[in-house]
C-alpha positions as CSV (number, residue, x, y, z in Angstrom):
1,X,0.0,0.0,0.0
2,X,3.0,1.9,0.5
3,X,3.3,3.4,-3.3
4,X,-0.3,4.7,-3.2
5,X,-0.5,6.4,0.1
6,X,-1.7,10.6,-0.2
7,X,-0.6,12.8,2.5
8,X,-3.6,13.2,4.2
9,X,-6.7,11.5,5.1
10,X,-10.5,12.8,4.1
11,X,-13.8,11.7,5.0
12,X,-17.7,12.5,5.7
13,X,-20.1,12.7,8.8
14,X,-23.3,11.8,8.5
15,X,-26.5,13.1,10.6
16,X,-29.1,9.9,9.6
17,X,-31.9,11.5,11.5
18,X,-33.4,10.2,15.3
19,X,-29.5,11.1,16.9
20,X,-28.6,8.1,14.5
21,X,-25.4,9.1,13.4
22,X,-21.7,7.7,11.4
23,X,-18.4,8.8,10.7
24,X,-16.3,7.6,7.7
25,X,-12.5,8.0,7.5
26,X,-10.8,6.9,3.9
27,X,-7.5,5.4,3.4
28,X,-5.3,7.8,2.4
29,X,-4.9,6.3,-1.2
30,X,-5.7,6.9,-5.2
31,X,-6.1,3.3,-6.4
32,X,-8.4,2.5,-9.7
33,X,-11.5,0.4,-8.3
34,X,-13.0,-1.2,-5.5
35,X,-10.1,-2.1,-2.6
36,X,-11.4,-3.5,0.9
37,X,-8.5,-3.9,2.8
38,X,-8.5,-5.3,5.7
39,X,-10.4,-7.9,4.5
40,X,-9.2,-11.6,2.6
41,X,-9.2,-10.7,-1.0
42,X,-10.9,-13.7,-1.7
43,X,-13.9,-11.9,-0.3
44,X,-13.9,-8.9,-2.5
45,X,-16.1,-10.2,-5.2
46,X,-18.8,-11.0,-2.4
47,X,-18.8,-7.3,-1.3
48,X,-18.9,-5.7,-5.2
49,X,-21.9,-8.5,-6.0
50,X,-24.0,-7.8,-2.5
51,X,-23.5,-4.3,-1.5
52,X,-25.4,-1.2,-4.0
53,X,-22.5,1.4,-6.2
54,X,-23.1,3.7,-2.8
55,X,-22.2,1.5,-0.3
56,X,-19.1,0.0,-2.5
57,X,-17.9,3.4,-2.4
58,X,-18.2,3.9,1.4
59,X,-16.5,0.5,1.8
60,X,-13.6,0.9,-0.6
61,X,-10.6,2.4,1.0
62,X,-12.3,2.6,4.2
63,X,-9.7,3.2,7.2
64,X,-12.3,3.6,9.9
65,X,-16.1,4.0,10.3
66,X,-18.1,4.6,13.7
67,X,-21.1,5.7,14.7
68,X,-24.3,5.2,17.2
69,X,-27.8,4.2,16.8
70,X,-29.6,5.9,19.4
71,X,-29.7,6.0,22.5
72,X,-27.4,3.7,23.2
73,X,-25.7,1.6,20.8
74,X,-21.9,2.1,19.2
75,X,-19.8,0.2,16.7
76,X,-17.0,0.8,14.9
77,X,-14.9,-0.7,12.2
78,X,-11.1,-0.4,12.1
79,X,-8.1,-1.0,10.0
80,X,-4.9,-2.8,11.4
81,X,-1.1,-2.8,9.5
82,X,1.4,-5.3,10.7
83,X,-1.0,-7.1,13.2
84,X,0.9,-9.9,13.7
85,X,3.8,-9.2,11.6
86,X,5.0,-7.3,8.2
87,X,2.0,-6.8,5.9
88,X,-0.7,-9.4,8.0
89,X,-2.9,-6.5,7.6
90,X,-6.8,-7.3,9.5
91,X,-10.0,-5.5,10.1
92,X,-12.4,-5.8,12.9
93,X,-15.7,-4.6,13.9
94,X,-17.1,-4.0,17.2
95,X,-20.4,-3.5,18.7
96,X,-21.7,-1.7,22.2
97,X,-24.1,-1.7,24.1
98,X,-24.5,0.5,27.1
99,X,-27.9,0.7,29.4
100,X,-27.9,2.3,32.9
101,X,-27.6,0.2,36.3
102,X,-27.6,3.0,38.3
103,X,-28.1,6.9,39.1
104,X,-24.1,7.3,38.5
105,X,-22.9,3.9,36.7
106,X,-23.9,2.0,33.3
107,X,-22.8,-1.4,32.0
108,X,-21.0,-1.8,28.6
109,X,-21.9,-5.0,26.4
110,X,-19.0,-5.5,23.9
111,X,-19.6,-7.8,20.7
112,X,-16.7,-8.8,18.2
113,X,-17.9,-9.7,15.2
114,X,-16.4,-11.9,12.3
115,X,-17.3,-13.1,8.9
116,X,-18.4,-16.7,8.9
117,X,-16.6,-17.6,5.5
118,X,-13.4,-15.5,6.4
119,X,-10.7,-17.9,7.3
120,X,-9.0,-18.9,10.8
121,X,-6.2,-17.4,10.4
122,X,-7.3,-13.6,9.4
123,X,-10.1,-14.1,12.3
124,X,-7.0,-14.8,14.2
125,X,-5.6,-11.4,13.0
126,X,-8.6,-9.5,13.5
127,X,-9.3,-11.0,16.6
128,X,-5.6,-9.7,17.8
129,X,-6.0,-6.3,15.9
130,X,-9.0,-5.5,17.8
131,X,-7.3,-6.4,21.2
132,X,-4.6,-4.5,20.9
133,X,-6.8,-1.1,19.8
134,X,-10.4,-0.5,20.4
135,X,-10.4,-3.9,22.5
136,X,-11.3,-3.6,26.5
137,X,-7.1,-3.4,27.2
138,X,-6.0,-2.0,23.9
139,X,-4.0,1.1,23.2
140,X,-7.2,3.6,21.8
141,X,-9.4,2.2,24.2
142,X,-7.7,3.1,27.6
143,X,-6.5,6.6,26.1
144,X,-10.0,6.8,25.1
145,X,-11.6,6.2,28.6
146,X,-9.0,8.2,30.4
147,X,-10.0,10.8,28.5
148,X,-13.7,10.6,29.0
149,X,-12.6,10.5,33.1
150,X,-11.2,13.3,32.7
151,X,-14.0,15.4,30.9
152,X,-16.7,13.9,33.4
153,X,-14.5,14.8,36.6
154,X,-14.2,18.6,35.3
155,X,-17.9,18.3,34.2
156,X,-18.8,19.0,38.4
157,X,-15.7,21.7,38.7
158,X,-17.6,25.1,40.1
159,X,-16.7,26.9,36.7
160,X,-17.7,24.6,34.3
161,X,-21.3,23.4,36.1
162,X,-22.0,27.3,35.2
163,X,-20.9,27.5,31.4
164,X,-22.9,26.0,28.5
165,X,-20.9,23.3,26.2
166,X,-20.0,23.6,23.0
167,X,-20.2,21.7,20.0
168,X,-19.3,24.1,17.7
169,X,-16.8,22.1,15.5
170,X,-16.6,22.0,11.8
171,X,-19.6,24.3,11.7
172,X,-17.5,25.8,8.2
173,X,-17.6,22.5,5.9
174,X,-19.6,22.2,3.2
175,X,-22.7,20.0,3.0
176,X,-21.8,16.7,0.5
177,X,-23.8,17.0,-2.8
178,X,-27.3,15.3,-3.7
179,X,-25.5,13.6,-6.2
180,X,-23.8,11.0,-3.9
181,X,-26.6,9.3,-2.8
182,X,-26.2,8.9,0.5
183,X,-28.8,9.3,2.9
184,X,-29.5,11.6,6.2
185,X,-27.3,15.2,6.1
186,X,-23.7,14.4,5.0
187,X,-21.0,16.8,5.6
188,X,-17.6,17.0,3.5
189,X,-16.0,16.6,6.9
190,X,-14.2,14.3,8.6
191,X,-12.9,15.7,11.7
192,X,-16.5,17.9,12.6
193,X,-19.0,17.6,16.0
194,X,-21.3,17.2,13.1
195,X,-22.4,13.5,14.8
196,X,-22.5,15.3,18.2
197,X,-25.0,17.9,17.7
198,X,-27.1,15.4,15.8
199,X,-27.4,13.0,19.3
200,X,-27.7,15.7,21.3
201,X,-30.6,17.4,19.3
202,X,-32.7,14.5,19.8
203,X,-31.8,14.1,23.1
204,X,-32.6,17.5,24.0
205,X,-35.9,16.9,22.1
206,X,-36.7,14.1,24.1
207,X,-36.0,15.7,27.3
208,X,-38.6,18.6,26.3
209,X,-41.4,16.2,24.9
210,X,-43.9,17.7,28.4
211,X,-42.9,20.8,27.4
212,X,-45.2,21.0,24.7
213,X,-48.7,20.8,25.0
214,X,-50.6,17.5,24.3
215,X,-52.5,17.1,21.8
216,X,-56.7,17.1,22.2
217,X,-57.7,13.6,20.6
218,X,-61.3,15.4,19.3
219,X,-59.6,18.2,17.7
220,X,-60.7,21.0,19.6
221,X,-58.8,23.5,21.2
């Protein structure tokens, strides 16, 4: 992959509507056609015969897609180099679930999934890629956690309990073109809180439903 690398990675976020939301990261490659890396080549031709022109191009060069169905459900598919050695290259996908057990604490359900037909060996590899990353003790995960520690701890700081939050980011990209047939409000963004306002908005909706008036079931006002 090496001779086709760009310099910089590019990408979209995608509102789907409900707080439903994805992120999608390309490879930073030009190639000619489809290229799922990641995945055994031998099940290429699956993905071009079962998946539509729209989602081929989502899936081709994809380095990393995430995203939650709302309220409470996560996943995210990731890209691995080297896993086990030069060029034993994997991808994984992982699925969570996370439902409150109390006033302060919820419980996470964590699902790796594999494709049936895929070999033992690269579910070997993706097993380890995912470990050693997004797994419960890889490398992204704990920075990851440590990080939302941190931004819940200064969440009850005296200052901040009195300043709205922002989620102002990547307010200035463009919104994608009709033309690529995607659906829900796709931005030409990569790095944006696009996603964020999106979950938030229907949060915020939900918490405000007795706000609004109900509804007379004759008509009358």
């Amino acid at each position: 992959m090496s001779d086709v690398v760009k310099p910089r990675f590019s990408g979209r976020t995608v509102d789907g509507g409900n707080g439903h939301t994805v992120r999608v990261q390309r490879l930073p490659v030009e190639v000619e056609g489809n290229h799922y890396w990641g995945y055994p080549e031998s099940m290429w031709e699956g993905f071009d015969r079962c998946l539509s022109p729209e989602q081929q191009q989502v899936m081709s060069c994809l380095s990393v897609n995430h995203g939650s169905v709302f309220p409470n459900m996560s996943f995210i598919e990731n890209f691995k180099t080297n896993v086990d050695g030069p060029d034993l290259n994997a991808r994984y996908i992982r699925i969570t679930i996370r439902y409150p057990i109390s006033a302060t604490h919820s419980e996470q359900l964590w699902f790796l999934l594999l494709p049936k037909d895929a070999d033992d060996e690269w579910k070997r590899l993706s097993s380890l890629a995912y470990l050693r990353t997004n797994g419960p003790s890889g490398m992204f995960e704990l920075d990851d956690t440590e990080n939302f520690v941190g931004i819940s701890e200064a969440s009850f700081g005296d200052v901040s309990r009195t300043l709205p939050v922002t989620y102002a980011g990547g307010l200035h990209h463009r919104q994608a073109p009709d033309e690529l047939g995607w659906p829900g409000s796709v931005i030409d963004g990569d790095r944006t809180e696009h996603t964020l306002r999106a979950f938030h908005r229907r949060w915020n909706e939900l918490m405000h439903l007795d706000d609004e008036p109900a509804a007379d079931p004759s008509g009358a006002r």
